[in-house]
C-alpha positions as CSV (number, residue, x, y, z in Angstrom):
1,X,-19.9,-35.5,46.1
2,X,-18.0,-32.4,47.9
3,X,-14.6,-32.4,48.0
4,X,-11.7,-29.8,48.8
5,X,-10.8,-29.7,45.2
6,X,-12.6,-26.8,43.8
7,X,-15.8,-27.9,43.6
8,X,-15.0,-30.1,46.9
9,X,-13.0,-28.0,49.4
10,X,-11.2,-27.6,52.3
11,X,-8.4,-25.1,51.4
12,X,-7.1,-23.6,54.4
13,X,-3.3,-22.4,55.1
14,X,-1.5,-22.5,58.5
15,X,1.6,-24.4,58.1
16,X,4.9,-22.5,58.0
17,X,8.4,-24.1,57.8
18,X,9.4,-24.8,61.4
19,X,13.3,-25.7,62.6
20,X,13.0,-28.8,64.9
21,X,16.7,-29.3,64.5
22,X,17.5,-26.2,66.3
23,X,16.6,-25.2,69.7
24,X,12.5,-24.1,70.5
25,X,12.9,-20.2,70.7
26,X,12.4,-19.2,73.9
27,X,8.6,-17.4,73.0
28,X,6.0,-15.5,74.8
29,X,3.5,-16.6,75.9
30,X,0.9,-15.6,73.7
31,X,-1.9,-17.4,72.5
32,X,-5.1,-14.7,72.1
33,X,-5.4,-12.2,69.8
34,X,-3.3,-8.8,70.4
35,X,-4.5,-5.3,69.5
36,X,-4.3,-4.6,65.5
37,X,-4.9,-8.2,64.6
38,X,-6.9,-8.4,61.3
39,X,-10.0,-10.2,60.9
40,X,-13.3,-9.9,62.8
41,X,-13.4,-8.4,66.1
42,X,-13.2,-9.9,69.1
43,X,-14.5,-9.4,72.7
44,X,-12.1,-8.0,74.8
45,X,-10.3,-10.4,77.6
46,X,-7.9,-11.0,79.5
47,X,-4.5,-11.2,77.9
48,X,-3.0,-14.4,79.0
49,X,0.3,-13.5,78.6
50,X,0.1,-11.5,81.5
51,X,0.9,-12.8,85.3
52,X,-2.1,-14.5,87.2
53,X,-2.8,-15.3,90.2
54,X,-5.9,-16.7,90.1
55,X,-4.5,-19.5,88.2
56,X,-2.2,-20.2,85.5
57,X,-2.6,-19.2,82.0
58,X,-4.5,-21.8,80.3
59,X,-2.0,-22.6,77.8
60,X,0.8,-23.3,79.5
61,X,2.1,-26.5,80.7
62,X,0.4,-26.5,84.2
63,X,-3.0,-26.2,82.5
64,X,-2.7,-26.9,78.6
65,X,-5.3,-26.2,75.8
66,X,-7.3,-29.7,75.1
67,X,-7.4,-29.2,71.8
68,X,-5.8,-26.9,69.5
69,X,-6.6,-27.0,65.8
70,X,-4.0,-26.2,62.7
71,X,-6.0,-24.0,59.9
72,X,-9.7,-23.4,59.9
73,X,-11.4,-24.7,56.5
74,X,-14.8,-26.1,56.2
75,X,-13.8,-29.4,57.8
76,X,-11.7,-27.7,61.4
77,X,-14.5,-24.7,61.1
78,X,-17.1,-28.2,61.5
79,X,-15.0,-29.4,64.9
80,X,-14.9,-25.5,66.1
81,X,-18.7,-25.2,65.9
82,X,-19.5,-29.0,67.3
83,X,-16.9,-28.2,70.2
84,X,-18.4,-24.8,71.3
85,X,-21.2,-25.9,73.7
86,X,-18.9,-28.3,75.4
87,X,-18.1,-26.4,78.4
88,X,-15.0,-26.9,79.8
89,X,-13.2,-28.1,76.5
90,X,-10.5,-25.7,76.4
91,X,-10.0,-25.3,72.5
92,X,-7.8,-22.8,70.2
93,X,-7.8,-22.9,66.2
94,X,-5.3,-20.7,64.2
95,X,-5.1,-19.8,60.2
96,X,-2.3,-17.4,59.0
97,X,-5.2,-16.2,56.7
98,X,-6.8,-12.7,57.9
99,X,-9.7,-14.4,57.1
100,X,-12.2,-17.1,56.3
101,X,-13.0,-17.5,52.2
102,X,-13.8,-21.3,50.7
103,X,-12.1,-21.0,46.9
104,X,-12.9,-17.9,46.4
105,X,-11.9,-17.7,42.8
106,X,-14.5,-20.4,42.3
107,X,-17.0,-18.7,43.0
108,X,-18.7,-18.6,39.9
109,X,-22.5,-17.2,39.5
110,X,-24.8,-20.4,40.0
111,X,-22.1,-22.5,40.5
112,X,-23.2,-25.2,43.6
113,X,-21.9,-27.4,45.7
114,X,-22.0,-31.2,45.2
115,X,-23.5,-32.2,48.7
116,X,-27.3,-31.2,50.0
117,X,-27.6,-28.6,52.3
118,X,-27.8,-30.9,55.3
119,X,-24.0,-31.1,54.3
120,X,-23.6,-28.4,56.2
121,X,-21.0,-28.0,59.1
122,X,-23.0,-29.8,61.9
123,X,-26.2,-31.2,60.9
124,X,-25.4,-35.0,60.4
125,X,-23.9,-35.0,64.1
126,X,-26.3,-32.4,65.4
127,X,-29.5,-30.8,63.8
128,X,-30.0,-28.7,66.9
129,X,-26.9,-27.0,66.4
130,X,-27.0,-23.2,66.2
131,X,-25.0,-23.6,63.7
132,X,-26.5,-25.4,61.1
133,X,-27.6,-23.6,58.2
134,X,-31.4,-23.4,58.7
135,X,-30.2,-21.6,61.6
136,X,-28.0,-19.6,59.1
137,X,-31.2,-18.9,56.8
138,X,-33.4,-17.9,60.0
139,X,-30.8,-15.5,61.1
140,X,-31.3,-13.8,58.1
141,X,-35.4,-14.4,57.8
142,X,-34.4,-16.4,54.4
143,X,-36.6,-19.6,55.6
144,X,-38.9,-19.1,53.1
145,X,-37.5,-17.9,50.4
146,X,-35.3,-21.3,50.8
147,X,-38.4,-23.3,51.1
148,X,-40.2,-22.0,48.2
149,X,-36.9,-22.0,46.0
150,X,-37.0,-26.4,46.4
151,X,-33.3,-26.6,46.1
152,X,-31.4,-29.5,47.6
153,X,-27.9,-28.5,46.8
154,X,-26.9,-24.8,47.6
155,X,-25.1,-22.2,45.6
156,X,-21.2,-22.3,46.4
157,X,-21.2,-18.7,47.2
158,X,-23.8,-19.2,49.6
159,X,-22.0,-21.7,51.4
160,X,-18.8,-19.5,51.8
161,X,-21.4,-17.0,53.1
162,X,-22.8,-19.4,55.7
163,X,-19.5,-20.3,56.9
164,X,-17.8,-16.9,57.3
165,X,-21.2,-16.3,59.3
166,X,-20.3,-19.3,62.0
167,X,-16.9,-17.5,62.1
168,X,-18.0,-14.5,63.2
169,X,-19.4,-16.4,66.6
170,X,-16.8,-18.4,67.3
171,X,-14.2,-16.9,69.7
172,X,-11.7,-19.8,69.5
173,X,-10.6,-18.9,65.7
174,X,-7.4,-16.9,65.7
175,X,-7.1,-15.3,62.1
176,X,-3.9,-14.0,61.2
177,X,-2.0,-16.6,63.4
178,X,0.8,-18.9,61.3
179,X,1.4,-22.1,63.2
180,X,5.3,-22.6,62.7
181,X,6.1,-25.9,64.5
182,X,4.6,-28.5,66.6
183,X,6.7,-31.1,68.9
184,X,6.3,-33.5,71.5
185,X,7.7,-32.3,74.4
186,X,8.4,-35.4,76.8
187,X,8.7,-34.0,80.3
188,X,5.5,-32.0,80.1
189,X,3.6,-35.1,78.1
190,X,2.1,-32.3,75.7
191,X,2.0,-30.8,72.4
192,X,4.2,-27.9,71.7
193,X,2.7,-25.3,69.0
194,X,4.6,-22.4,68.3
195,X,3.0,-20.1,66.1
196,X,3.8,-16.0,64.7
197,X,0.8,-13.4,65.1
198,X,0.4,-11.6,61.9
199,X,0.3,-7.7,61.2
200,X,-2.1,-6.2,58.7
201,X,0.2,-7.2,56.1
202,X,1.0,-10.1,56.6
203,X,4.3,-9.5,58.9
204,X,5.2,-11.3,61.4
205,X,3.9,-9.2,64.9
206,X,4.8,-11.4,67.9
207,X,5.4,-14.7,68.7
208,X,3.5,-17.0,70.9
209,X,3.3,-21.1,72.1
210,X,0.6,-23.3,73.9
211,X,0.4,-26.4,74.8
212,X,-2.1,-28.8,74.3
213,X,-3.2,-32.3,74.8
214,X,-4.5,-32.8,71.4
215,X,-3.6,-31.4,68.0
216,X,-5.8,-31.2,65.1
217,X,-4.7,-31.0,61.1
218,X,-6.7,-29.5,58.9
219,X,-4.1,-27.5,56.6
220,X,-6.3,-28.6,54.0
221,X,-4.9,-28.4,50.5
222,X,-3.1,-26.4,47.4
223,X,-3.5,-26.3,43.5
224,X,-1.4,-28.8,42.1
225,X,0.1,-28.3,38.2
226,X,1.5,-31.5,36.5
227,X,4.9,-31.6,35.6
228,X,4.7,-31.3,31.9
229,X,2.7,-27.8,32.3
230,X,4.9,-26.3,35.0
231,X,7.5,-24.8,32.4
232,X,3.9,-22.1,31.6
233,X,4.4,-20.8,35.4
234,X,8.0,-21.1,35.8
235,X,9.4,-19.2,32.2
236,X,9.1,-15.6,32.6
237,X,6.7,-14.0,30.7
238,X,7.3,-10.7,28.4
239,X,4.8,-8.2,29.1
240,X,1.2,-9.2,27.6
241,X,2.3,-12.8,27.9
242,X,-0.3,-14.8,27.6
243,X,-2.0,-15.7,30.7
244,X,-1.8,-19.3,32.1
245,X,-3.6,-19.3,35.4
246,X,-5.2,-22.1,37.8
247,X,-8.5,-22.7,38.4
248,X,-8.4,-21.6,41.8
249,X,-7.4,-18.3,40.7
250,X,-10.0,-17.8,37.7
251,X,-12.3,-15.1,38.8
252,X,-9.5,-13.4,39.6
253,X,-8.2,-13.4,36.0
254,X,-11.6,-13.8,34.3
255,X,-11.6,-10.4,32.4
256,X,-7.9,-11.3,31.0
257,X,-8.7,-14.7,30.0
258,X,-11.9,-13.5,27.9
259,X,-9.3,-11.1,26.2
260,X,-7.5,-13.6,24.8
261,X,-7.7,-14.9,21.1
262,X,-8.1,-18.6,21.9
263,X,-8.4,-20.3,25.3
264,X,-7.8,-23.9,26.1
265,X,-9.0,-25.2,29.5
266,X,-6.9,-28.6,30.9
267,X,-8.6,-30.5,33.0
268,X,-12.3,-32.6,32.5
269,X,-13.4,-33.0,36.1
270,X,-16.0,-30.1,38.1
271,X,-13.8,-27.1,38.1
272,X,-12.8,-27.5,34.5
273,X,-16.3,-28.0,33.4
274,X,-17.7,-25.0,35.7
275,X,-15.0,-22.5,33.5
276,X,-15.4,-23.9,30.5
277,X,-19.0,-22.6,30.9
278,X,-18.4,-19.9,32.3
279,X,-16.5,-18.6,29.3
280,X,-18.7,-19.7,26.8
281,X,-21.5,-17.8,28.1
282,X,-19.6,-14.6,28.2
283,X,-18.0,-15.4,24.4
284,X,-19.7,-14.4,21.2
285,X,-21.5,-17.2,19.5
286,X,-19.7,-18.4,16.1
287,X,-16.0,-16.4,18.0
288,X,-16.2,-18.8,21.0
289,X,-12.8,-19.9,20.2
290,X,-12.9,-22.3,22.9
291,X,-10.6,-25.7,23.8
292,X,-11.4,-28.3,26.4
293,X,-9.2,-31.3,26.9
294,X,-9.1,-33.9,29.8
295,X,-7.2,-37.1,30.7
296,X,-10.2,-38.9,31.3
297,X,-11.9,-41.0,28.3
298,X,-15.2,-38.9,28.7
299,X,-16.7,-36.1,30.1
300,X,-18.1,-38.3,33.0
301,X,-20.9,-37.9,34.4
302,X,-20.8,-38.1,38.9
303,X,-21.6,-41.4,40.0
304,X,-24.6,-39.9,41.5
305,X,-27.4,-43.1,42.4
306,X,-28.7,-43.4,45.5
307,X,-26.8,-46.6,46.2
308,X,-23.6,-44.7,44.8
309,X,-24.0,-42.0,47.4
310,X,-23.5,-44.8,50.0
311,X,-20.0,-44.9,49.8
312,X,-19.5,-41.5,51.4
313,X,-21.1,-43.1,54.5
314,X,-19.0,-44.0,58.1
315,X,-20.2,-47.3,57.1
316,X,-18.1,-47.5,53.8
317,X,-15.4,-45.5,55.7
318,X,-14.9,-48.2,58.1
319,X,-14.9,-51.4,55.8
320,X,-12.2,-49.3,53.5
321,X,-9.7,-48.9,56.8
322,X,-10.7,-52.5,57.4
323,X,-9.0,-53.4,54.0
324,X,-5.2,-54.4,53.5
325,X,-3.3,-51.5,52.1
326,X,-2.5,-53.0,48.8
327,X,-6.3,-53.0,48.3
328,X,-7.1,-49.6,49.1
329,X,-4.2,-48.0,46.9
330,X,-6.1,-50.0,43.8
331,X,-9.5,-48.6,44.8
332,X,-8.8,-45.1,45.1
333,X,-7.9,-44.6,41.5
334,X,-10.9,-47.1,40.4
335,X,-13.3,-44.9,42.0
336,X,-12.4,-41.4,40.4
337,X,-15.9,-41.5,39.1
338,X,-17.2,-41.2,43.0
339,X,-15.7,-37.8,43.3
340,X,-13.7,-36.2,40.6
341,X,-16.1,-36.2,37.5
342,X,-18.7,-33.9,36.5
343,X,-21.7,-32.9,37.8
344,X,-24.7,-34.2,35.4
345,X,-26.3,-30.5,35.4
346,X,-23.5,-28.9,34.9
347,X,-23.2,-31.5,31.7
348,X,-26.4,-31.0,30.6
349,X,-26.0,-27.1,31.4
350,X,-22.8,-27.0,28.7
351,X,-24.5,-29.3,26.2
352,X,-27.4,-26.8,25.9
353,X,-25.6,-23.7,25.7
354,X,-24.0,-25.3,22.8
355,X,-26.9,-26.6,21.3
356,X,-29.0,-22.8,21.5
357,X,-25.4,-21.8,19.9
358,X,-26.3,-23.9,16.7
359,X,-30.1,-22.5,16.2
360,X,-29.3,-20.3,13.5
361,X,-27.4,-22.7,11.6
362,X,-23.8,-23.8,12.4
363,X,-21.7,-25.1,15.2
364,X,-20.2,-23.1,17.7
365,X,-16.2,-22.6,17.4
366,X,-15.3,-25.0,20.2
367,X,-13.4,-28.3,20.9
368,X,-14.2,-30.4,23.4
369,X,-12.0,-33.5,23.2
370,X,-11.6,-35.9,26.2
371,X,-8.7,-38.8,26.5
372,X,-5.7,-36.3,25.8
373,X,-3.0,-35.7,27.5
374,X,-0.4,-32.7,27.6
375,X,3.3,-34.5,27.2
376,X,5.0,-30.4,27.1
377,X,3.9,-27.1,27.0
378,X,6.2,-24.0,26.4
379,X,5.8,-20.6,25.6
380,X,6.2,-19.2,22.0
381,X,6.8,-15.7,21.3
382,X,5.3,-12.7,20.6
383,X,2.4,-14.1,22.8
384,X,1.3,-17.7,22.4
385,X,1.9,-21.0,24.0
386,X,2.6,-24.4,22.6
387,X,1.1,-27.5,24.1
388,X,1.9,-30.9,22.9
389,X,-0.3,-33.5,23.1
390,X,-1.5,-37.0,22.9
391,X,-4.7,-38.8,22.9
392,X,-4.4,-42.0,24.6
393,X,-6.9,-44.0,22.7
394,X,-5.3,-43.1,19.2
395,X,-1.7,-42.6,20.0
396,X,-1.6,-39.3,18.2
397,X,0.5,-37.0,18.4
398,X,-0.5,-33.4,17.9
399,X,0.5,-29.5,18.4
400,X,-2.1,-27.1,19.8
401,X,-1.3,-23.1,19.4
402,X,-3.2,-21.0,21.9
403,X,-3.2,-17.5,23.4
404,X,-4.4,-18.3,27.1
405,X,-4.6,-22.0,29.4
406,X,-6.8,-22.3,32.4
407,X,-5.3,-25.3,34.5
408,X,-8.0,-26.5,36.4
409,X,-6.0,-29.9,37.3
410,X,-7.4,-30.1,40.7
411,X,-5.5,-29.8,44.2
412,X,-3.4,-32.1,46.1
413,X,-2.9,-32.3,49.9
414,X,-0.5,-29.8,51.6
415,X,2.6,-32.1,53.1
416,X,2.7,-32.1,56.4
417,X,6.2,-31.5,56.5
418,X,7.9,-29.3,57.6
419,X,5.0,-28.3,59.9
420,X,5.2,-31.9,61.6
421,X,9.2,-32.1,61.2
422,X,9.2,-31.8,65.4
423,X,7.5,-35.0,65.6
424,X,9.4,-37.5,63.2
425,X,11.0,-39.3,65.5
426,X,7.3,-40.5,66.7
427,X,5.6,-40.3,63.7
428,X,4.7,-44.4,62.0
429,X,4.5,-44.8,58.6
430,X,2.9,-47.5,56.2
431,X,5.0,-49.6,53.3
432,X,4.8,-46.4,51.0
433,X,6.5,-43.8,53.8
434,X,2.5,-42.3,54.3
435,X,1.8,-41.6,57.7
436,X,-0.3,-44.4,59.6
437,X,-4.0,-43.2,60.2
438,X,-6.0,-45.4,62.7
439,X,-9.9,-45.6,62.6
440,X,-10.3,-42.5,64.6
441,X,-8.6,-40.3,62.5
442,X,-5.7,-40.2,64.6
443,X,-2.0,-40.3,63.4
444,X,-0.2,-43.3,64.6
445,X,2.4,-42.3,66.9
446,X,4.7,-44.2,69.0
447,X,3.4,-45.7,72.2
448,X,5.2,-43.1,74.4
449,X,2.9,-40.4,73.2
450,X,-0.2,-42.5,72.5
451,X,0.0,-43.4,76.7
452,X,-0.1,-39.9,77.5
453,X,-3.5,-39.9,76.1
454,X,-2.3,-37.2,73.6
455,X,-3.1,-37.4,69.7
456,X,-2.4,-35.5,66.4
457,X,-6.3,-36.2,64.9
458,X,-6.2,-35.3,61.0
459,X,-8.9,-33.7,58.6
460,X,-8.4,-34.7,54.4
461,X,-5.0,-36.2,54.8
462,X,-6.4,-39.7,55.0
463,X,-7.5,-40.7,51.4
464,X,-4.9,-43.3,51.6
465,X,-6.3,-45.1,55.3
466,X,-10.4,-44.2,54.7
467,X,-11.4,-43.9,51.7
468,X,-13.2,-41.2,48.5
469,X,-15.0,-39.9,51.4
470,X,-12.5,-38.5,53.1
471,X,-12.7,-35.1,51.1
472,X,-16.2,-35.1,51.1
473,X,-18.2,-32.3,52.5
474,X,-21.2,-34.7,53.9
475,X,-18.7,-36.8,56.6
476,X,-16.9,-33.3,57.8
477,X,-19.8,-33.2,61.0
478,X,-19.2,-37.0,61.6
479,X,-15.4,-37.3,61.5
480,X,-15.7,-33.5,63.6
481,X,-17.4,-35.4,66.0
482,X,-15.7,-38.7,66.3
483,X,-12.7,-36.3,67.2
484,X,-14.6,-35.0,69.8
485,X,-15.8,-37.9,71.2
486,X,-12.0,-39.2,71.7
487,X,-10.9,-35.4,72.9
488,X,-13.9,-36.1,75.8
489,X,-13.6,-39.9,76.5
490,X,-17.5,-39.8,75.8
491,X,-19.7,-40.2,73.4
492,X,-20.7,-36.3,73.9
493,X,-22.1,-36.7,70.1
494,X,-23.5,-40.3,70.0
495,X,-23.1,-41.2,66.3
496,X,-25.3,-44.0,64.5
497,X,-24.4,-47.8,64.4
498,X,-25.6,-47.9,60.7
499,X,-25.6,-45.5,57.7
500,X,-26.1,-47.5,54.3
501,X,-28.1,-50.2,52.9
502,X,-25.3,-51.6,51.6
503,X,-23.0,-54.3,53.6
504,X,-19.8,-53.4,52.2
505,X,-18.2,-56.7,53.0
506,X,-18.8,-60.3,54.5
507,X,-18.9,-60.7,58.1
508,X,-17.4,-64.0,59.6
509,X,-20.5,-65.7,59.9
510,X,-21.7,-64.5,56.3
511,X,-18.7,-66.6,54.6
512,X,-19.5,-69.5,52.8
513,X,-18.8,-72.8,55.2
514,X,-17.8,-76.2,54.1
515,X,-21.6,-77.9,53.8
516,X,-21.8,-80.8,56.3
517,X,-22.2,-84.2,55.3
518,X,-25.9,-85.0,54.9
519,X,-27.4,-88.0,56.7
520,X,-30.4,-89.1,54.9
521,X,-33.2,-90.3,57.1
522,X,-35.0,-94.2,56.9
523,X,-37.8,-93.9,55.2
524,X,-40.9,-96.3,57.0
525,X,-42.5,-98.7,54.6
526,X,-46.6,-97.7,54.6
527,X,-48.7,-100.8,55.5
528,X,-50.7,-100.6,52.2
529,X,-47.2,-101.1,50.3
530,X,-48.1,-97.7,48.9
C-alpha cells in the first residue's frame, strides 16, 4: 500500500524553528499572498492587511480562520480539496515550498503508485468531487485512453501531475509561506501561527500571523540515514568523491551514479527495489556491476490479498486505537510486510531483466543479497567507500569496496518540535514521551484548550495511536474528512459504519461465557414400554 516513504508519500515542508521562550514578534498582519510571491498565480483580492471597515480582517482574533493547515502534501492537499465547497469554512494552508512536487526524484519512468486510482485525493469520501481524478482525466479528454489502457494503479508521475493540477484551483494554498510558530494564546481562545512569506529565492519577504480555531499538521516527512552510514554524508569529500546519495534525491544524481565503477544500493523495501532496476536497465549486460543489500531476510513480496488490504480500512484503524499501547508498539514492526516490502511486479519486473540478461549464456554481474546489515561505512581514498557488513542469519562478517551507494533507507516523520515548542505546556504525552493522538486524529491537549472547542488535527504523525494505515494513500480522503466533520460539528461528509469483511476483534457479547448449568428434562415412559 501507499505510503509517504518514497513509494508511499506525503513529503511536504513547512516547519521552521520557532522561539516560544521569547516574546511573539509584534507581526503584520499578513496572511494572503503579496506581489512577487512564487508559485501559481493567484486572483487578485483584497489585501487583508489593510484597514476595513466593512468588517474585520478574517484572520484576526475578532474573526479567526477555522482552519488553517501546516504544509500541503498529498494528505493536507486531500482536506484543501474536501473543504472547498464548504461555504463559509474559512480555511488557509501554507508550504515554505514555491511549489507542489510529490518525491520528485522518484519519479522514475513506469514507476506506480501502490494504491488504485480511486486512492485519489477525494474519492473514497466523495466521488462527485471535482477533484477526483476522473475529473482530472476529463479535464484533459484522457477518459479513454485511461479506459482502454485497464490499469488499476497509476504511474507515480501521473499522480504528481494530478495533484499539482488540484493546486492550481485551490485559492487557500499559500506556496512560499514558512510556518514559524504556533501557540495557544489564552485570552483570545485561538491558535497563534506566525509564519515568513518567501522571496523568489527563498528569503524571507515579510512576516505575517492568523489566528485560527483549528490547526492542521501535515509537515509530512524527511529521508532518514542510519547511524552507521551517516559518516558517507558527513566526511567531506575530495573532488570526484564518490557519490553517496538518498533515494529521494536519485534522479537527480542518476547520470553520476551510472558513471560509477560499482554501485551498491542499501535498502530492500519499494524505493530500493525501483533503483536497483532502474540501473540495471541502463547498465551494460555482463558490466552491470551492481550490489543490492537489505536488512530484511528476503526480498518480500507486499502483503497484497484481498483480505490483507483490509487492514488499511477505518475499520482496522479503529480496533488498533482501541488496543493498549504496549500492543500496538509490537504490531507495528510485525506488520512491515503490510507496507514497507516490495511490490510483486516490480519483483517479477527485476527477476526478468536478469533472467533476459542470462540468454546468451552467463549471469549478469550483480549481487542481490538480503539479511545484511551495514555495522560502518567510511570513505577510502582516491575515490571509494568501505562498508562493513554483517548478515544476520550467518554471523559473517565481511568488507564490501565500492565506488557509489544509493541509500534508499526510507523516511521518518519530521518532529514536531520546534514547530509545536509554543504549545508544550498543553501538549499530553503517552509512556514513551509520543504525543497523545485520540480517535479523531486530534492531539490530546489539556482540557483548557480542548473546551474552547479548538484542536491541533494531525496527518502521518500517528503510526504509533492508528495503525500501518496511517501513511497510506487510500485513508488520506477519509481521515480529510473525519477532520472536517469535527471542524463543522456535522457530518458534512457522512462516512460508512463498515469497511472490511473482517471483525478485527471480539465484541462484548462475542466473548466466550461461562456455559450454564444444564438441567436435563424427565423423560415420560411410553405406554407400550417401548
Amino acid at each position: 500500500m501507499n505510503h509517504p516513504d518514497p513509494s508511499r508519500p506525503d513529503r511536504p515542508h513547512s516547519g521552521h524553528p520557532g522561539h516560544p521562550d521569547r516574546p511573539a514578534p509584534d507581526r503584520p498582519a499578513l496572511d494572503s499572498p503579496a506581489p512577487g510571491l512564487v508559485g501559481r498565480p493567484r486572483p487578485s483580492r483584497p489585501r487583508e492587511d489593510r484597514p476595513r471597515t466593512d468588517r474585520p480582517p478574517r484572520h484576526t482574533p475578532a474573526a479567526p480562520r477555522d482552519l488553517v493547515g501546516i504544509g500541503i502534501g498529498p494528505f493536507n492537499l486531500s482536506l484543501a480539496a474536501l473543504a472547498h465547497p464548504l461555504t463559509g469554512l474559512s480555511t488557509a494552508f501554507y508550504e515554505q515550498r514555491p511549489r507542489f512536487h510529490w518525491h520528485p526524484g522518484l519519479l522514475i519512468d513506469g514507476a506506480r503508485v501502490q494504491v488504485p486510482f480511486l486512492a485519489d485525493l477525494v474519492s473514497l469520501a466523495d466521488p462527485t468531487s471535482n477533484w477526483s481524478f476522473l475529473n482530472y482525466l476529463r479535464a484533459h479528454d484522457r477518459l479513454y485512453p485511461f479506459y482502454f489502457a485497464e490499469r488499476l494503479h497509476l504511474q507515480r508521475a501521473e499522480y504528481d501531475a494530478y495533484c499539482r493540477w488540484v493546486c492550481d484551483q485551490l485559492p487557500a494554498l499559500h506556496f512560499g509561506h514558512q510556518v514559524d510558530a504556533v501557540r495557544w494564546h489564552p485570552g483570545h481562545r485561538l491558535f497563534e501561527v506566525d509564519f515568513t512569506q518567501l522571496d523568489a529565492d527563498g528569503e524571507a519577504e515579510a512576516l505575517g500571523r492568523t489566528h485560527t480555531r483549528h490547526v492542521v499538521l501535515g509537515i509530512g516527512t524527511e529521508p532518514h540515514v542510519p547511524a552507521p552510514l551517516r559518516p558517507l554524508l558527513t566526511t567531506p569529500g575530495t573532488p570526484g568523491a564518490a557519490p553517496v546519495v538518498h533515494a529521494a534525491d536519485y534522479l537527480d544524481h542518476r547520470d553520476t551514479l551510472l558513471a560509477a565503477g560499482h554501485i551498491t544500493v542499501v535498502g530492500s523495501g519499494q524505493s530500493g527495489a525501483e533503483i536497483f532496476l532502474d540501473l540495471l536497465r541502463h547498465r551494460p549486460a555482463g558490466r552491470e556491476r551492481l550490489t543490492w543489500i537489505g536488512r530484511t531476510e528476503a526480498f518480500a513480496p507486499m502483503e497484497y490479498s484481498k483480505l490483507g488490504l483490509e487492514h488499511f480500512t477505518p475499520d482496522y484503524t479503529r480496533y488498533f486505537h482501541a488496543l493498549p499501547e504496549p500492543v500496538r508498539d509490537r504490531l507495528v514492526p510485525a506488520q512491515w510486510q503490510l507496507h514497507k516490502a516490495i511490490d510483486a511486479d516490480t519483483l517479477a519486473a527485476i527477476h526478468d531483466e536478469l533472467y533476459r540478461r542470462t540468454l546468451h549464456g552467463g549471469w549478469p554481474d550483480t549481487v542481490l543479497t538480503p539479511g545484511v546489515r551495514v555495522h560502518a561505512a567510511e570513505r577510502r581514498p582516491p575515490h571509494s567507500i568501505e562498508l562493513h557488513l554483517e548478515h544476520t542469519q550467518q554471523g559473517i562478517r565481511t568488507r564490501l569496496a565500492t565506488d557509489a551507494v544509493v541509500l534508499a533507507t526510507g523516511h521518518r516523520r519530521r518532529p514536531l518540535s520546534p514547530l509545536l515548542d509554543g504549545l508544550a505546556p498543553h501538549l499530553r504525552h503517552d509512556s514513551r514521551g509520543r504525543p497523545r493522538v485520540d480517535e479523531r486524529y486530534r492531539l490530546v491537549l489539556d482540557p483548557a484548550v480542548a473546551a474552547a472547542g479548538c484542536h491541533v488535527h494531525v496527518q502521518n504523525v500517528e503510526l504509533h495511536t492508528h495503525g500501518v494505515g496511517t501513511p497510506d494513500l487510500g485513508l488520506a480522503a477519509w481521515r480529510s474528512a473525519t477532520i472536517l466533520n469535527t471542524v463543522t460539528g456535522k457530518d458534512t461528509y457522512p462516512l460508512p459504519d463498515r469497511t472490511a469483511f473482517t471483525t478485527f476483534g471480539l465484541r462484548e457479547q462475542q466473548r466466550p461465557q461461562n456455559p450454564r448449568t444444564r438441567r436435563h428434562r424427565a423423560l415420560t415412559p411410553l405406554a407400550d414400554g417401548i
